[in-house]
C-alpha positions as a Markdown table, in Angstrom:
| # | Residue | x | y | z |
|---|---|---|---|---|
| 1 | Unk | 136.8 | -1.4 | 44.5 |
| 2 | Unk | 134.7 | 0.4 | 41.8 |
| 3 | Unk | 135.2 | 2.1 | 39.0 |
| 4 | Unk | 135.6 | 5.9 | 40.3 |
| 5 | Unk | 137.7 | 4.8 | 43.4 |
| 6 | Unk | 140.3 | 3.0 | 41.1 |
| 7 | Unk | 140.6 | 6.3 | 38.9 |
| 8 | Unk | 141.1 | 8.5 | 41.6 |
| 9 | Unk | 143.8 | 6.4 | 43.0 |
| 10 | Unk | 145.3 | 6.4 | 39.6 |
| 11 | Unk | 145.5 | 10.2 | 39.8 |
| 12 | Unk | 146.7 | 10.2 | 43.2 |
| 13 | Unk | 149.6 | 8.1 | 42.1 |
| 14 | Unk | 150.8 | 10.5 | 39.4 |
| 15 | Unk | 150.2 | 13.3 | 41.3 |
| 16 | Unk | 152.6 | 12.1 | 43.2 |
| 17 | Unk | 155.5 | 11.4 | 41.0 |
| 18 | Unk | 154.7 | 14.3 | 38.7 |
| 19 | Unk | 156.6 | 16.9 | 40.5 |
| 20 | Unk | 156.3 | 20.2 | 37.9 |
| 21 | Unk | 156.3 | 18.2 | 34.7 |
| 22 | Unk | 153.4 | 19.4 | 33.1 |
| 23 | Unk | 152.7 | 16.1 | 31.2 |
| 24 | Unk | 151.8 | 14.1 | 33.7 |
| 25 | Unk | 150.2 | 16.4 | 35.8 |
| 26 | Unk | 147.7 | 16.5 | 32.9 |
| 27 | Unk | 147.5 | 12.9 | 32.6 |
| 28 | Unk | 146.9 | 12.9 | 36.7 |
| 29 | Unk | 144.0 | 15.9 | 36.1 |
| 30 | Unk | 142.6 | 13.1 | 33.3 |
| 31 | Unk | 142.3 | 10.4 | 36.0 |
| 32 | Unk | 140.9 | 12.7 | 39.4 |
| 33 | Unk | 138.3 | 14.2 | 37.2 |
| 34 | Unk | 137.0 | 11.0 | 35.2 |
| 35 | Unk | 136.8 | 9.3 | 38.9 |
| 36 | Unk | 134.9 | 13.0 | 40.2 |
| 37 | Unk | 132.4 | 12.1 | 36.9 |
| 38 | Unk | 132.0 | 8.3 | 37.8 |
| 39 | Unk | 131.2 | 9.4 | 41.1 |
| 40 | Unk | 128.6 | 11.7 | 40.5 |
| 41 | Unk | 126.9 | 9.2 | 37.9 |
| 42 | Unk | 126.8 | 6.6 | 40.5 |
| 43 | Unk | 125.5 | 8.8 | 43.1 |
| 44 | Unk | 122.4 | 10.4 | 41.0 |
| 45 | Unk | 121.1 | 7.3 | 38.8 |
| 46 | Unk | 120.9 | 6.1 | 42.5 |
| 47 | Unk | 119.1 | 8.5 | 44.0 |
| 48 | Unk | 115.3 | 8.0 | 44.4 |
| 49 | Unk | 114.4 | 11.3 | 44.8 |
| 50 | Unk | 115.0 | 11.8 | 41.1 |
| 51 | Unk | 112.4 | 10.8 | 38.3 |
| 52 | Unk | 113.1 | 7.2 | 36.8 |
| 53 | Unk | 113.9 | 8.8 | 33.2 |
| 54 | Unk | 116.3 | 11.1 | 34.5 |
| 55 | Unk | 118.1 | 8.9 | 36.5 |
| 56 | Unk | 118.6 | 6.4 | 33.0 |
| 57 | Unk | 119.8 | 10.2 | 31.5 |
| 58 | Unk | 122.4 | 10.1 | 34.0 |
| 59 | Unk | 124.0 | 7.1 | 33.8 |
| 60 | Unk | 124.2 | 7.7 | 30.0 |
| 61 | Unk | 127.2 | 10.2 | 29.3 |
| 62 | Unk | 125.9 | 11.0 | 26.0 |
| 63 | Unk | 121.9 | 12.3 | 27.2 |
| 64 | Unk | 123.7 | 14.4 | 30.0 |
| 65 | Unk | 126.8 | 16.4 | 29.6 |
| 66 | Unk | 128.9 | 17.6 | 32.7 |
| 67 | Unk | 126.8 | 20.9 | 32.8 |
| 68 | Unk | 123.8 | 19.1 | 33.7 |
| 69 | Unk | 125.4 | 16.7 | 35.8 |
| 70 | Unk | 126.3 | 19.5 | 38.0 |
| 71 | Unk | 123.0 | 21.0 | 38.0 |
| 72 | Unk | 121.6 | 17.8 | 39.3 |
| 73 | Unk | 124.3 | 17.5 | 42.0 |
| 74 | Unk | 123.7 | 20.7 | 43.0 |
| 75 | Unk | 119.9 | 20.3 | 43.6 |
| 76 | Unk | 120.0 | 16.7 | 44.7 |
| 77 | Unk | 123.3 | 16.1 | 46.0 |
| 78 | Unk | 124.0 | 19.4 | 47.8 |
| 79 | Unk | 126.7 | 20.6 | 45.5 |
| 80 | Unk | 127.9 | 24.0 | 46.8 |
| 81 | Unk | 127.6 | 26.7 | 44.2 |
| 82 | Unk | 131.6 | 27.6 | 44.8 |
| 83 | Unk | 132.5 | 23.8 | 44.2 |
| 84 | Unk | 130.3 | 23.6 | 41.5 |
| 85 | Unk | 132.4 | 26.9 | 39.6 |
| 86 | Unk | 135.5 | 25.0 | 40.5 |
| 87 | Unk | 134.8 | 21.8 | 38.5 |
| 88 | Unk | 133.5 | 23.4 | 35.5 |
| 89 | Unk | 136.6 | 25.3 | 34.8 |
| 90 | Unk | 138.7 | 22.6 | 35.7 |
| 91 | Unk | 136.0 | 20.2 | 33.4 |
| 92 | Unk | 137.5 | 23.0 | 30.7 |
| 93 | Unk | 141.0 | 22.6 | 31.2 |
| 94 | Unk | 141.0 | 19.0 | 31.1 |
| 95 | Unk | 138.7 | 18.7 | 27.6 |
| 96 | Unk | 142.1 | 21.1 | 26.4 |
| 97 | Unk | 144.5 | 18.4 | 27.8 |
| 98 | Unk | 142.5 | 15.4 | 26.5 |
| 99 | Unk | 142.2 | 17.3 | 22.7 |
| 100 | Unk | 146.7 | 17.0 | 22.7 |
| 101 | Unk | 147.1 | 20.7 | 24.8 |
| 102 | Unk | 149.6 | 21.1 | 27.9 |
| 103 | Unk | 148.5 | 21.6 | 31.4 |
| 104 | Unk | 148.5 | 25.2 | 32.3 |
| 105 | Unk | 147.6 | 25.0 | 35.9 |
| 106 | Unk | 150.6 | 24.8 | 39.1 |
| 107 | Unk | 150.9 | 21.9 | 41.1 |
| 108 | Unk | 149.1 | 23.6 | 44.0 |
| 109 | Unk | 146.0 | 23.9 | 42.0 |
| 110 | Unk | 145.7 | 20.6 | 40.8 |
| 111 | Unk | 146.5 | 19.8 | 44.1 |
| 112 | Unk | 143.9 | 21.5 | 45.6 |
| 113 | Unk | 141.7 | 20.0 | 43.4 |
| 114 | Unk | 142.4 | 16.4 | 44.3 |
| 115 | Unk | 141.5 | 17.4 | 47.9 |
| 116 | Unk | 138.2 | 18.1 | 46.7 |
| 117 | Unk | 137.4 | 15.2 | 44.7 |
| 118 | Unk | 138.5 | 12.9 | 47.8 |
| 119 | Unk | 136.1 | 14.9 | 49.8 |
| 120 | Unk | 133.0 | 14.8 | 46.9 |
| 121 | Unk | 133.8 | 10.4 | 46.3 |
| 122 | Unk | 134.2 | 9.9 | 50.3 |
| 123 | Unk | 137.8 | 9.0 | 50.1 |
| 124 | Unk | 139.6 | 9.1 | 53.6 |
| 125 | Unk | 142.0 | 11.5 | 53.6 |
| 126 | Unk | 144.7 | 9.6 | 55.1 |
| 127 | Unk | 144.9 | 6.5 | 53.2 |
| 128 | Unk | 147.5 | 6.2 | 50.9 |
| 129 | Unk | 146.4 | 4.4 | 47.3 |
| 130 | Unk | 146.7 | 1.0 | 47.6 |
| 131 | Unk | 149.0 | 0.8 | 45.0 |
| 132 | Unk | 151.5 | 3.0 | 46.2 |
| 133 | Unk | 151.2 | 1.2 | 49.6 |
| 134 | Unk | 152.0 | -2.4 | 48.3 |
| 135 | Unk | 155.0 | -0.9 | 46.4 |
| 136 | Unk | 156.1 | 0.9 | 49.4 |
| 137 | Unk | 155.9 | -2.2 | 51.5 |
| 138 | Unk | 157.9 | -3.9 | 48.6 |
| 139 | Unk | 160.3 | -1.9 | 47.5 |
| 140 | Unk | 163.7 | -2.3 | 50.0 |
| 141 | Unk | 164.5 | 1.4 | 48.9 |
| 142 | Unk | 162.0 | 2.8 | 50.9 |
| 143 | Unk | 162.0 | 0.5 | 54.0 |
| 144 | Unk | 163.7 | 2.5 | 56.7 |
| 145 | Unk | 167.1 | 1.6 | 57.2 |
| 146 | Unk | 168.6 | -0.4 | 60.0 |
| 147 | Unk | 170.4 | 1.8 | 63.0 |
| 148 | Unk | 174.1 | 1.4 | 63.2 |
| 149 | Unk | 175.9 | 1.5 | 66.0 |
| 150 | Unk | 178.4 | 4.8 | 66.6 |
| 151 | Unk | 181.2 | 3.7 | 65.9 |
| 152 | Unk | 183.6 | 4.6 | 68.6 |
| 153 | Unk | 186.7 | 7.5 | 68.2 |
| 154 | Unk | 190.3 | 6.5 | 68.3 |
| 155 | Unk | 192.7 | 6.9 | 71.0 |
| 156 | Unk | 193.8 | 10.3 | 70.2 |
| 157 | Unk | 191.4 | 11.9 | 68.3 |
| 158 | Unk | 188.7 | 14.0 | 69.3 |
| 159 | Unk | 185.4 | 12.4 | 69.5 |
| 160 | Unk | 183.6 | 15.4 | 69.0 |
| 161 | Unk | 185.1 | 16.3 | 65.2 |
| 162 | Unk | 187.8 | 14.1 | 64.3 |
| 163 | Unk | 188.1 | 15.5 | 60.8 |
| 164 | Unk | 189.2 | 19.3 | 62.1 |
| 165 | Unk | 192.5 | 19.9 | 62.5 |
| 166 | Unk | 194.5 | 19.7 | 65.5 |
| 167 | Unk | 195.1 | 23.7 | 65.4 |
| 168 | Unk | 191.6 | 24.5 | 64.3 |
| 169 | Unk | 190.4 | 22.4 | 67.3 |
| 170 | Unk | 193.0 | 23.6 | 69.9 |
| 171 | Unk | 191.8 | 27.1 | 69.2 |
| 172 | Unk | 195.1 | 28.4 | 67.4 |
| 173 | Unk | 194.9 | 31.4 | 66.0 |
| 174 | Unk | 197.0 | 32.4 | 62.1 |
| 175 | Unk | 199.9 | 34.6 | 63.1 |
| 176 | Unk | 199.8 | 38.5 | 61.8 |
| 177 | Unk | 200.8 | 39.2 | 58.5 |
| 178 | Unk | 204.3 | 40.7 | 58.1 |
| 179 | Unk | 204.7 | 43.9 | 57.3 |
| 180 | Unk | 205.9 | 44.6 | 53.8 |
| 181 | Unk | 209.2 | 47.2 | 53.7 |
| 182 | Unk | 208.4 | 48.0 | 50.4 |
| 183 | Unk | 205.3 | 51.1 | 50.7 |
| 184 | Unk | 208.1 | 53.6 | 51.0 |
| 185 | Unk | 209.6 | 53.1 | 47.9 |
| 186 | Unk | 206.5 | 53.1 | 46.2 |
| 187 | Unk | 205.0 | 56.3 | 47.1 |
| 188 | Unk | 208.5 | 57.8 | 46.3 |
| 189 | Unk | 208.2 | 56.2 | 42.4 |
| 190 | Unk | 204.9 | 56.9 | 42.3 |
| 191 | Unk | 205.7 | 60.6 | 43.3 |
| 192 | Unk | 208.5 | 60.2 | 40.3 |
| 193 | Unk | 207.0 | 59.4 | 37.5 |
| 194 | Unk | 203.7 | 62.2 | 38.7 |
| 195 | Unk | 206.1 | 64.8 | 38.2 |
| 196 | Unk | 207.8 | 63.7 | 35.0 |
| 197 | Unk | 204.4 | 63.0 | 33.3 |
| 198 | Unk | 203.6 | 66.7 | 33.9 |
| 199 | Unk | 206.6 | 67.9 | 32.5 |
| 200 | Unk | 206.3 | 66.1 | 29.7 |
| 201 | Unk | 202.5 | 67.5 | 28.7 |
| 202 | Unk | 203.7 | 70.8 | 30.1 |
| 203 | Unk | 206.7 | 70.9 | 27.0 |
| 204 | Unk | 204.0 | 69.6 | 24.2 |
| 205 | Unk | 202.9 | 72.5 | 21.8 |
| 206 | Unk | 199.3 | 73.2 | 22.0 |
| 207 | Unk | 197.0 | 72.1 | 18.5 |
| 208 | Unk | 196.6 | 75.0 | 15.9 |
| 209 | Unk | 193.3 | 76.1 | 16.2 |
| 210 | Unk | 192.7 | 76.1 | 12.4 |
| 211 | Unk | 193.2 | 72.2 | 12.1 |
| 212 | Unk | 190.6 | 72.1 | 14.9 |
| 213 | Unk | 187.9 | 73.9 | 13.4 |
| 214 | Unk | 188.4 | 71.8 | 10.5 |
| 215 | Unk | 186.4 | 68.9 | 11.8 |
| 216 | Unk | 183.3 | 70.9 | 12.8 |
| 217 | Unk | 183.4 | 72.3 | 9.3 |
| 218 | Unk | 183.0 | 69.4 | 7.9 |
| 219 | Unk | 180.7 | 67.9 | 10.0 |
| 220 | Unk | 178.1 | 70.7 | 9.7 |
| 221 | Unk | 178.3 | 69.9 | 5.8 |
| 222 | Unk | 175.4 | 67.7 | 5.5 |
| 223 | Unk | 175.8 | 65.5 | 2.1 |
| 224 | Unk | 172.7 | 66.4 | -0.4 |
| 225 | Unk | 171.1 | 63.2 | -2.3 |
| 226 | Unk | 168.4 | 63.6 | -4.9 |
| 227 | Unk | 167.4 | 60.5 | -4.0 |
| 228 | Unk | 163.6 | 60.7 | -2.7 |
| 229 | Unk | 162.2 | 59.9 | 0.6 |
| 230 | Unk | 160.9 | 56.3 | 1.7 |
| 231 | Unk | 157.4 | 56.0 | 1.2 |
| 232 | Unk | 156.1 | 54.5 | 4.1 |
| 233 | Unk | 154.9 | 50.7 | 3.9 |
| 234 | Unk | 151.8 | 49.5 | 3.6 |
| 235 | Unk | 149.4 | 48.0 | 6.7 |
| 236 | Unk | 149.8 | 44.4 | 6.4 |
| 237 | Unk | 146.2 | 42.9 | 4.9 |
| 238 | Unk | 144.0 | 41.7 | 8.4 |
| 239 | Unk | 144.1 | 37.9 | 8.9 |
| 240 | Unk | 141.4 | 36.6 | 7.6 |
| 241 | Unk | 138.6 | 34.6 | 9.0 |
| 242 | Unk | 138.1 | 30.8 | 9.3 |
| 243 | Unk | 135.8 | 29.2 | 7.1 |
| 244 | Unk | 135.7 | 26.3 | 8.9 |
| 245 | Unk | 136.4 | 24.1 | 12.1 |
| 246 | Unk | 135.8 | 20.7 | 13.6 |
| 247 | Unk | 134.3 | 20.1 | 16.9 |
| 248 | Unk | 136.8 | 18.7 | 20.0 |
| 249 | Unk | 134.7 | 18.4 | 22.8 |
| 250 | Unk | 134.5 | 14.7 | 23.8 |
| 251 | Unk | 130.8 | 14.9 | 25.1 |
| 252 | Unk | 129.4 | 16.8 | 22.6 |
| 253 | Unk | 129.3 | 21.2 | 22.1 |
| 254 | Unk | 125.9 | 22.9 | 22.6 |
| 255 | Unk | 124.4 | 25.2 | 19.7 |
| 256 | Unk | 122.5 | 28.2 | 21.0 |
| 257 | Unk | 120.2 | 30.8 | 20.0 |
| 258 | Unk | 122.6 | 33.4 | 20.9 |
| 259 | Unk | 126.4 | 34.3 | 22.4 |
| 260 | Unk | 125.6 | 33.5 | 25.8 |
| 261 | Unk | 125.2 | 30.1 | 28.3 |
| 262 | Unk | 121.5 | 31.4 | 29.5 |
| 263 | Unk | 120.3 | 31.7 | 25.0 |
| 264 | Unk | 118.3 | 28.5 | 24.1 |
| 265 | Unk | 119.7 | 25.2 | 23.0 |
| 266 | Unk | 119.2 | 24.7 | 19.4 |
| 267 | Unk | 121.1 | 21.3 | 19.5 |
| 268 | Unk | 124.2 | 19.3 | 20.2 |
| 269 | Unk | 127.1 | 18.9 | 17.7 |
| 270 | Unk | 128.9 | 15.6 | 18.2 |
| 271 | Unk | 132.5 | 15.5 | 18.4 |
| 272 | Unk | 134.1 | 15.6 | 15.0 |
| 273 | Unk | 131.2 | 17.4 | 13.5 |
| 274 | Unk | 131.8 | 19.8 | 10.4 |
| 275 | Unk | 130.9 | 23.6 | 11.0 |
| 276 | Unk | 131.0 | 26.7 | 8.6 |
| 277 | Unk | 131.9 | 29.8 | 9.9 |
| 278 | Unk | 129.4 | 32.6 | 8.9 |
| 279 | Unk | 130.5 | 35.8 | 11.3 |
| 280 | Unk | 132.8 | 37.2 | 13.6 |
| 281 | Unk | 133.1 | 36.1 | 17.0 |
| 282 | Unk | 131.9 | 37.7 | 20.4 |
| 283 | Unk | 133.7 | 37.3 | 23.7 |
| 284 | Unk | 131.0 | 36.8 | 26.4 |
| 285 | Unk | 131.3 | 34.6 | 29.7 |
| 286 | Unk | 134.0 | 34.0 | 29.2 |
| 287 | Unk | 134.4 | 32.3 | 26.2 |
| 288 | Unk | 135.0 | 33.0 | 22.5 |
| 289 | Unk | 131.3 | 32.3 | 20.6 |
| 290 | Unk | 131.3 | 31.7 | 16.8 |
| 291 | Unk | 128.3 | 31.9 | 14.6 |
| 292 | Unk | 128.8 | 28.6 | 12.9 |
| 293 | Unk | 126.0 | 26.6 | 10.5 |
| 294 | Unk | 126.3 | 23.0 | 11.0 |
| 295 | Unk | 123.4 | 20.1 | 9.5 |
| 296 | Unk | 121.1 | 22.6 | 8.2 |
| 297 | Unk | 121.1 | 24.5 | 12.0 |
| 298 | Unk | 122.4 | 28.1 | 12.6 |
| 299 | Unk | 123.6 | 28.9 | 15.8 |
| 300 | Unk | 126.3 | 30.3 | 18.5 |
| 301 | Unk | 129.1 | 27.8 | 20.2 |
| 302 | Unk | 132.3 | 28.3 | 22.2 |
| 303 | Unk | 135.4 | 28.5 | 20.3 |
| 304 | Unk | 137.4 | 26.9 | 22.6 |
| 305 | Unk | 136.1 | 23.3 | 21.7 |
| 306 | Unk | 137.0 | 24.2 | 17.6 |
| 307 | Unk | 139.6 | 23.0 | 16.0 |
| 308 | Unk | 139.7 | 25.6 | 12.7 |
| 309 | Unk | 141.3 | 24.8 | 9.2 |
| 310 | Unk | 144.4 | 26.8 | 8.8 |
């Protein structure tokens, strides 16, 4: 078994006891997409179509990063354009889980995704990992449990539902409430204490109507204060910007001529690189870019694989 069959199994195995827990459905997103790389490795530095020197590049994950590798699938291992997409934003989501962030995705995604990597490394899609199996086979909680025989009803009981009682069973029906001699009586002390509630409001005196007015007088009398108004408070200062970051990305973040994927590659910073932050960033395909100088070099890179200094 090699390298990238072993991973994927790995992955298929927490996917499967992950449920929703984000946690390890990140660490299972870890393990289906190293074994989709290990794969496509395998498949190109084997290919003979491809030139001898970029075949070595291949198998070396530092000369080719996972945007090339999926340029050369795509031109020598008939990578669809749609798939390719997929596994570059899913490539971004797991450098965020590998760097200590959570898995964002659902279930259903990831999921989905394991369908497709099974499909790209040629795993049949009805074998179970061979991990899983042997505990399966194994475990005497999961072995299907032995038929009993129905055990037969007692003389007198009903075999059908012995547990429902006799009248329930029989069909009985609850006799019909009695009928309470009381709603007479209460409509005629109800009717009572009506008419002695009215008599009573009809004999109170009605409120002076200077003692009412007095209220509204005094409410219309708005207390004066010579104290000033409130000056309104200041704008908070803007956040300032970071002076510097670190670079996250495992294989590596490219340095480009400008804020875009298509501008020229200046270079490569290695993870854990140093970077000074000289302007503002710029949100363009979809990611974050940050003019950053780094070694002497100038250039534009993706925020998201930063780490900046508080």
């Amino acid at each position: 078994m090699d390298g990238a069959t072993e991973k994927l199994e790995l992955g298929l195995q927490r996917l499967a006891k992950a449920g929703d827990d984000a946690d390890m459905l990140g660490l299972a997103l870890q393990s289906i997409h190293g074994a989709l790389e290990d794969h496509f490795r395998a498949r190109l530095s084997s290919d003979s179509q491809m030139p001898p020197e970029q075949r070595a590049a291949i198998a070396d994950p530092k000369q080719t990063q996972w945007r090339d590798l999926l340029d050369a699938m795509q031109l020598y291992g008939d990578l669809s354009a749609q798939n390719r997409e997929l596994i570059w934003r899913t490539n971004v989501l797991r450098t965020k889980v590998a760097h200590g962030g959570r898995y964002t995705g659902s279930r259903a995604d990831l999921e989905r995704y394991a369908a497709l990597a099974r499909s790209l490394c040629g795993y049949p899609a009805d074998l179970k990992p061979a991990a899983a199996s042997r505990r399966a086979a194994d475990s005497p909680k999961l072995r299907a449990p032995a038929e009993k025989p129905a055990a037969k009803p007692a003389a007198g009981r009903s075999a059908v539902s012995p547990d429902i009682p006799r009248a329930v069973r029989a069909g009985a029906t609850t006799p019909p409430p009695r009928r309470s001699r009381w709603p007479g009586g209460l409509l005629a002390l109800a009717l009572l204490l009506s008419l002695a509630a009215f008599a009573m409001l009809r004999n109170t005196p009605a409120p002076r109507a200077d003692s009412a007015a007095a209220p509204t007088a005094l409410a219309t009398t708005a207390p004066t204060t010579d104290a000033p108004a409130a000056a309104p408070s200041a704008e908070p200062p803007p956040t300032p910007l970071p002076r510097a970051a670190t670079v996250t990305a495992q294989d590596g973040l490219n340095l480009r001529g400008d804020h875009t994927n298509t501008a020229a590659l200046v270079g490569t910073l290695p993870s854990g690189t140093r970077v000074t932050i000289v302007g503002e960033p710029v949100q363009a395909d979809g990611y974050t870019w940050w003019n950053v100088e780094a070694d002497g070099r100038r250039g534009w890179c993706a925020g998201e694989f930063l780490a900046f200094d508080s």
